[in-house]
C-alpha positions in Angstrom: 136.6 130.7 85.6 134.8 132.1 82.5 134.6 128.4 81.3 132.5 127.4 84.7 130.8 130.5 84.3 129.3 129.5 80.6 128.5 125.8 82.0 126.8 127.1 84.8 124.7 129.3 82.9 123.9 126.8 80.3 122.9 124.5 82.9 120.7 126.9 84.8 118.9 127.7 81.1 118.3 123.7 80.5 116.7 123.5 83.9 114.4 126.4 83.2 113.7 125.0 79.8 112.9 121.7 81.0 110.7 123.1 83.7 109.0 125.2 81.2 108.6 121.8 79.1 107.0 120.0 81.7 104.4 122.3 82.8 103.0 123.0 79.3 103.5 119.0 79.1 101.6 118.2 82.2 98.8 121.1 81.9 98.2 119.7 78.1 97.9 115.9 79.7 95.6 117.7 81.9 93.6 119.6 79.6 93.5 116.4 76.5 91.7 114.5 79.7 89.3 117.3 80.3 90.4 118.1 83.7 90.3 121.8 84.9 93.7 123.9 85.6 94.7 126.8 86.8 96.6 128.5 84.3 99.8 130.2 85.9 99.5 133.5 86.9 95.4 133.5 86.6 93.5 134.5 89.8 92.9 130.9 90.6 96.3 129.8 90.5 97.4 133.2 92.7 95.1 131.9 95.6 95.6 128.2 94.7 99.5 128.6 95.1 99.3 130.6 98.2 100.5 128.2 101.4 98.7 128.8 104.3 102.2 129.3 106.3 103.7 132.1 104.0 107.0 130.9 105.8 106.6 127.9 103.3 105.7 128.8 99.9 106.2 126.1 97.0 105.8 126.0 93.2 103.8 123.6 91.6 104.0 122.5 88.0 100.7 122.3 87.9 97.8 123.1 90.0 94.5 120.7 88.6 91.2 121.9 90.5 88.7 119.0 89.9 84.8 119.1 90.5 83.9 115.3 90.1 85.9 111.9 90.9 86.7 111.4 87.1 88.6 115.0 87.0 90.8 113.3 90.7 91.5 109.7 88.6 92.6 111.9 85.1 94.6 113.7 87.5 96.7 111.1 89.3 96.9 109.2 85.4 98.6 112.6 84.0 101.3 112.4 86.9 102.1 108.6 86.7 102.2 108.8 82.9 104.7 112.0 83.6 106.4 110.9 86.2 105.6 114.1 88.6 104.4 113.6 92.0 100.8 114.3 93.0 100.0 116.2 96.1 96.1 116.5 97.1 95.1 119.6 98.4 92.3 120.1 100.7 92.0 123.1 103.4 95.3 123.6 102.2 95.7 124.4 105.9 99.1 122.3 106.3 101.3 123.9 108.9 104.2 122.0 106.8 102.5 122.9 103.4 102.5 119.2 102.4 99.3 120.0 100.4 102.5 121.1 97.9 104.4 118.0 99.0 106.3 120.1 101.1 108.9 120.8 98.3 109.1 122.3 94.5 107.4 120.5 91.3 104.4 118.7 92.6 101.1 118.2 90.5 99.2 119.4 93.3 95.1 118.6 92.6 93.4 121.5 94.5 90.3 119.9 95.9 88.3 122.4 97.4 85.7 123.2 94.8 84.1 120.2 96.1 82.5 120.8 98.9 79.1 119.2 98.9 77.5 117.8 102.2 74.8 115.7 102.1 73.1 113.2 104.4 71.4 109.8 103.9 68.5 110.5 107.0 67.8 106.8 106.7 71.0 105.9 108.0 72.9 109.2 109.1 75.7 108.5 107.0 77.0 111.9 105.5 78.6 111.9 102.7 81.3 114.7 102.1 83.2 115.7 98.9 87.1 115.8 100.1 87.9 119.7 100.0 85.2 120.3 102.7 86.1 122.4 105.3 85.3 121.6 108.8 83.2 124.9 109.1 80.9 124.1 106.2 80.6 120.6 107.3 79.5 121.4 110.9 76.7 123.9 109.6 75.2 122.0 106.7 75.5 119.1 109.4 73.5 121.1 112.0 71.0 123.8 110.0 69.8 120.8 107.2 69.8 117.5 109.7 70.5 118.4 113.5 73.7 116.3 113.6 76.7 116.4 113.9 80.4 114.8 113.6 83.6 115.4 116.4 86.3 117.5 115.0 88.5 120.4 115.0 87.5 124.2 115.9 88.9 125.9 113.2 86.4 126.8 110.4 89.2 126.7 107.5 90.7 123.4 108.1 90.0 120.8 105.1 88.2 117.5 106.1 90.4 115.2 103.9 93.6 115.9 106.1 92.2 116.0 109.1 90.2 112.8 108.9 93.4 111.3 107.5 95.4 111.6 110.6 93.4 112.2 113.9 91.3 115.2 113.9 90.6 116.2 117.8 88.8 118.6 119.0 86.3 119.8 122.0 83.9 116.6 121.4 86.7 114.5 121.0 86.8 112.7 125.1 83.2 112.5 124.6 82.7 111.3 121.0 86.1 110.2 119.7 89.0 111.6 117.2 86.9 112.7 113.4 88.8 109.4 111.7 86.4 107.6 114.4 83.2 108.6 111.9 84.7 107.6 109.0 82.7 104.6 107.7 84.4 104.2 104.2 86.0 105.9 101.5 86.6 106.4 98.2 90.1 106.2 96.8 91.9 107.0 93.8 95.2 104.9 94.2 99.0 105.3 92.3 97.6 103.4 89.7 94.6 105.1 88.8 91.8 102.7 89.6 88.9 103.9 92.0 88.1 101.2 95.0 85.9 101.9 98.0 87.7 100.9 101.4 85.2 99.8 104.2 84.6 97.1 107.2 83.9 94.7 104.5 86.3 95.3 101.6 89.6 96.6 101.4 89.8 97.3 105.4 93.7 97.1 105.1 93.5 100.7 103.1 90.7 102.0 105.8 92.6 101.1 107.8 96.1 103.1 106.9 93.5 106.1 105.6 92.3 106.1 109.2 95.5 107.9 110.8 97.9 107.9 108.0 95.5 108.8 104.7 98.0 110.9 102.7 100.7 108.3 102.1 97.9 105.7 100.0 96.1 108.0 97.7 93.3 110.6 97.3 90.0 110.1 99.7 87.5 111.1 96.7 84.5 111.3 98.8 84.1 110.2 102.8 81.5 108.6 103.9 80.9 109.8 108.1 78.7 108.3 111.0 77.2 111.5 112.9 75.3 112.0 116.3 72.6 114.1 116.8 73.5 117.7 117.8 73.1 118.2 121.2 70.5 120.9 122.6 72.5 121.6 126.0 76.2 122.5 125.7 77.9 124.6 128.7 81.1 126.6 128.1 83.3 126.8 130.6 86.5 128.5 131.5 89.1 129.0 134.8 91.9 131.4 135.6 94.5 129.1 136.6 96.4 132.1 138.4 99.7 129.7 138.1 103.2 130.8 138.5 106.6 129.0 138.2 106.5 127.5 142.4 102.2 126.4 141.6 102.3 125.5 138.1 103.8 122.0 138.5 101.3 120.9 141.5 99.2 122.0 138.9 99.5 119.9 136.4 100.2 117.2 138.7 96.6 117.7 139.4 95.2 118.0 136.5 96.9 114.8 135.2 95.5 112.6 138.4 91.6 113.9 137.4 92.1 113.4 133.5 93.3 110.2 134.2 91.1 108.5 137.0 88.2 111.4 137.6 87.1 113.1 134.2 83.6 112.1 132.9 83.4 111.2 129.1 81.6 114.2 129.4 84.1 116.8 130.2 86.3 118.0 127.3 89.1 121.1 128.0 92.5 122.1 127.6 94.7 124.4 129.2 96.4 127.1 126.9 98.2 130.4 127.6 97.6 133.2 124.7 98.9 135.8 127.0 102.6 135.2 128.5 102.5 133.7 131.9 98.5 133.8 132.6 97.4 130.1 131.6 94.0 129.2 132.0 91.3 126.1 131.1 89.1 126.8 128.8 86.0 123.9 128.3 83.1 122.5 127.0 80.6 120.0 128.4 77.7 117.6 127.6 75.4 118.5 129.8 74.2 121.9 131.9 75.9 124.4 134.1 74.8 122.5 137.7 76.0 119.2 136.2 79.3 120.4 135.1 80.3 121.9 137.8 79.4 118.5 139.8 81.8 116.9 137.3 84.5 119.5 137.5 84.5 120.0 141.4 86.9 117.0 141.9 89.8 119.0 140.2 89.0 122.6 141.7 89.1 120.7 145.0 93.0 119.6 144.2 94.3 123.0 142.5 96.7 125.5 143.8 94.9 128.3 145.1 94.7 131.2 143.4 92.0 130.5 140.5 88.9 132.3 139.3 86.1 130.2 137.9 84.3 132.1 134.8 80.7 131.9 134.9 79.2 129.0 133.0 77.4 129.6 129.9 74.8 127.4 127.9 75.4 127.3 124.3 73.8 124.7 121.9 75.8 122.9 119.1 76.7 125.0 116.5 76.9 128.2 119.0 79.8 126.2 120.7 81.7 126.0 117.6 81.7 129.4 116.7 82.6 130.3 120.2 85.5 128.6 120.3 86.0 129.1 116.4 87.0 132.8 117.1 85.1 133.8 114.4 81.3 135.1 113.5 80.7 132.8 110.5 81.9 129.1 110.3 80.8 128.3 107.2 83.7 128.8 104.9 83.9 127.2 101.3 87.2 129.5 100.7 91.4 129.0 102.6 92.1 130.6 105.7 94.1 133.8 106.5 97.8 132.9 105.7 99.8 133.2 108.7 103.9 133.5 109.2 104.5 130.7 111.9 106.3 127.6 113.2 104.3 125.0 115.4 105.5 121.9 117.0 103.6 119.4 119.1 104.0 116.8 121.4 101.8 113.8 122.3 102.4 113.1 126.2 101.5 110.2 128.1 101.8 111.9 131.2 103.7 115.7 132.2 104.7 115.5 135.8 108.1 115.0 137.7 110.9 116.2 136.3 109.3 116.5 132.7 106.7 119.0 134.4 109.3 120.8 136.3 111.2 121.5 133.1 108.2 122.6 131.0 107.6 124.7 133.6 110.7 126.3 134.1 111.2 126.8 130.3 107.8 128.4 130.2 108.0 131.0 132.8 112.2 131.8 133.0 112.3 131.6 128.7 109.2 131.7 126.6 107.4 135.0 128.9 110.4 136.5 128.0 109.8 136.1 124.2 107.6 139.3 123.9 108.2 140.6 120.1 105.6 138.2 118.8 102.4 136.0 119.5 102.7 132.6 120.7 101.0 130.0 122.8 100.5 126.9 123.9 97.8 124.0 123.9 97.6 121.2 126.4 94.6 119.1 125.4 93.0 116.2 127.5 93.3 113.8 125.1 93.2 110.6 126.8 92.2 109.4 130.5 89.8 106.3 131.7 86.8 107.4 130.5 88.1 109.1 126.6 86.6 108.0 124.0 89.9 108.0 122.3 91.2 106.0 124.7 88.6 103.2 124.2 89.8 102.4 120.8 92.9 100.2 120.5 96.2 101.7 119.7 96.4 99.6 116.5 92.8 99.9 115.8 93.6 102.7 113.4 96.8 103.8 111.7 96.5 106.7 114.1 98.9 105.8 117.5 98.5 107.6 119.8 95.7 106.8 122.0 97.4 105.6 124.2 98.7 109.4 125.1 97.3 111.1 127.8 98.1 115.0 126.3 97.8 116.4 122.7 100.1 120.0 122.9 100.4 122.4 120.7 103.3 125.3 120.8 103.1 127.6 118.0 104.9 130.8 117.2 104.0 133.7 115.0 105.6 137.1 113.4 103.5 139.4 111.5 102.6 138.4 108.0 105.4 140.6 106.7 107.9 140.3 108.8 110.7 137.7 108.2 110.5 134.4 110.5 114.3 134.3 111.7 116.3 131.4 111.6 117.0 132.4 115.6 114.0 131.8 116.3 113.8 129.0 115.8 115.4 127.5 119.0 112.1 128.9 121.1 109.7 125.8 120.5 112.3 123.4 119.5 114.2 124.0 122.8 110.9 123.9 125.0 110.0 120.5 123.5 113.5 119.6 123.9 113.6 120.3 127.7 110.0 118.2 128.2 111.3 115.1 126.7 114.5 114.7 128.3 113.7 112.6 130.7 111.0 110.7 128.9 111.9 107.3 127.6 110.9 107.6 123.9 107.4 105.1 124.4 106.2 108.0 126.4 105.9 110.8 123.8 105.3 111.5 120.2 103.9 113.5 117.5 100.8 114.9 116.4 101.4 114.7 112.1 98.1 117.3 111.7 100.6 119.8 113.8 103.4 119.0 111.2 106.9 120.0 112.5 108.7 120.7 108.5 112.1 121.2 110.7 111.6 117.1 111.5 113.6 114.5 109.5 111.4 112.0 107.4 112.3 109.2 109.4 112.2 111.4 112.7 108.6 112.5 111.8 107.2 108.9 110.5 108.5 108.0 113.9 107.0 110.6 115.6 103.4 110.2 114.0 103.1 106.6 113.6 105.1 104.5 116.2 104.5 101.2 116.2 102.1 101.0 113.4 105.3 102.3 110.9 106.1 99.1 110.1 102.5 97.4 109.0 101.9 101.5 107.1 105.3 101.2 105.2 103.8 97.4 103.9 100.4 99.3 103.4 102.7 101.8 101.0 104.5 99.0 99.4 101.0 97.7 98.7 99.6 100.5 97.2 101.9 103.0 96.2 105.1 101.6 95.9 106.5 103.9 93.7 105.9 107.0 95.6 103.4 109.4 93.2 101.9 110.5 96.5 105.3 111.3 98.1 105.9 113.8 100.3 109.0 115.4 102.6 107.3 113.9 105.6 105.6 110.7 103.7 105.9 106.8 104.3 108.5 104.9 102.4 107.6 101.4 101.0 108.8 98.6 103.1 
């Protein structure tokens, strides 16, 4: 016993010597190439480190925060010539905390001092620095040019890795997923070389970036097509009024509009943020008269019991904030770290038994579950007339257009309270019980929802379908020895 006992020790102090070794090594590579750290336990590194889901919480061995293209290439050299994977960091809003590489001992590059937005008003190409944040993005878009780009709600969410793998959001059945704007890119690949990936050169890369970024290299700068902001928005909102014996004729009728009556025009989701009182909440292109013209065919087919909210007319950037929850969008710094688990599911369709299990799960189980905050999401994703439906499935790297649903569930304790291992069960059970009966070409996963509990190969599965096997020759292409690795990442082919 006492011999173990003096190995083990001496083999714990190697680690932490060779840990210690490799930090200094990699922050000197780093410095000798003029490339800005965070030194460990300076204010930068405390709010650099700091995952976004305090459930997840990694360690670095280095943390490299550049401001120009040169200080991303010097970065990714350091780590090849080291041999440490390189994670890029954007929002640092991953619900996985992949911007750490999910996982111990990364050379994460914090991207989010750059954050300039500018636009070309010749063409109405923006051009964004990759730790933008979808907040800063929509109001430099909308106060400086009137325009505007599709994409998420939340005001804290980087653009790098939600252009990477879908981006939705309340524009999306009008205008398309964000990775729809993205014209070209800059990329700093494995091997250190720069390259631009457009329509006309290196489309295989804009290709995998477009749905699957992460696993190729680090988008250095984005290039974006935008619209111009519309004047005349209307929010809209309904109080569904469901219980368990409504709910399923419910959906059944939301399903038949979204897929043979919604206009391109028409962009909602129904969500419950209050146990057992699920509602739609909306926005759409056009005034308060015309929407309800376009909405009319699904009140006409719901159970009865609803209350319509009264219409209001927002413009552009007023939407955004609405639905943002917050008073200011334009944020430059992370969001508020929450203690969560989220899952998702990408649904062709929820009706028959799969509805009548959701349903029962949600009304005998989860409004039960009453010693913390959680919800649900059920976006109209797809449908006749979606925009993300008019691209082909292997258009993009991103497969999942052909999906008629985008759901969230997420789950949250207080920030200082500990996230039980029983608790687990709660989502993963209620996703369970709604793909039971679904043969597996029916349902997937949404990777910008990352689920940490998923195996690699059950997530690449999940996110990708049947593009894995042309992104897993894409990864063999360009980074086929895995510096941009991650818990969740592509293998080479």
């Amino acid at each position: 016993m006492r011999v173990s006992t003096i190995c083990q020790v001496g083999l714990i102090a190697t680690a932490a010597e060779a840990l210690v070794i490799t930090r200094a090594t990699i922050d000197q590579c780093l410095t000798d190439s003029g490339v800005p750290i965070d030194t460990q336990g300076s204010d930068g590194w405390v709010r650099d480190v700091t995952s976004f889901n305090i459930r997840l919480p990694y360690l670095p061995t280095a943390i490299s925060v550049p401001t120009t293209i040169a200080h991303i290439q010097n970065s990714v050299l350091c780590g090849k010539k080291l041999g440490i994977k390189v994670s890029a960091k954007s929002g640092g809003h991953s619900y996985a905390s992949l911007g750490f590489g999910g996982e111990n001992g990364h050379l994460v590059v914090e991207l989010d001092r750059m954050y300039n937005v500018t636009l070309d008003t010749t063409t109405n190409i923006a051009t964004v620095q990759p730790g933008a944040r979808l907040g800063h993005v929509a109001t430099v878009l909308y106060e400086q040019y009137g325009r505007a780009i599709a994409h998420g709600i939340c005001p804290g969410v980087g653009i790098s890795g939600h252009f990477a793998h879908g981006g939705f959001g309340f524009s999306s059945h009008t205008h398309g997923l964000a990775l729809d704007f993205v014209e070209s890119v800059t990329v700093v690949l494995a091997d250190g070389s720069i390259v631009e990936a457009s329509r006309s050169e290196n489309t295989d890369l804009l290709w995998g970036i477009k749905g699957a970024g992460s696993n190729f290299g680090i988008v250095a700068s984005w290039k974006l097509s935008t619209f111009a902001a519309p004047e005349v928005l209307t929010l809209f909102g309904v109080d569904l009024g469901w219980n368990k014996s409504t709910a399923v004729a419910g959906l059944e009728a939301v399903e038949y509009y979204a897929k043979n009556k919604q206009p391109r025009e028409v962009n909602f989701r129904i969500g419950d943020y209050n146990r057992g009182k699920p509602g739609i909440e909306g926005l759409y292109y056009g005034t308060p008269d015309q929407w309800r013209t376009a909405f009319q065919p699904l009140l006409d087919t719901l159970p009865a019991g609803y209350t319509v909210s009264e219409p209001k007319t927002s413009n552009w950037i007023e939407a955004i904030i609405n639905y943002s929850n917050y008073d200011n969008i334009d944020w430059i710094t992370p969001s508020t770290p929450e203690n969560f688990y989220a899952k998702s599911l990408t649904l062709k369709g929820l009706n028959g038994t799969s509805a009548q299990n959701f349903v029962d799960y949600y009304f005998d189980v989860a409004n039960n579950v009453v010693d913390r905050f959680w919800f649900y999401q059920l976006d109209i994703h797809g449908g006749q007339n979606s925009q993300v439906t008019k691209v082909a499935n292997d258009a993009t790297a991103y497969a999942h257009r052909d999906k008629l649903y985008l759901v969230q569930f997420y789950d949250r304790y207080e920030t200082d309270e500990t996230y039980p291992d029983s608790s687990f069960g709660f989502l993963d059970d209620w996703v369970d019980a709604t793909t039971k009966p679904l043969p597996q070409s029916d349902w997937g996963a949404y990777a910008n929802y990352a689920d940490p509990r998923l195996s690699r190969e059950t997530a690449v599965q999940l996110y990708y379908g049947d593009n894995l096997p042309r992104l897993r020759s894409l990864k063999a292409k360009f980074d086929p020895e895995q510096l941009f690795d991650f818990t969740q990442g592509i293998t080479p082919a």
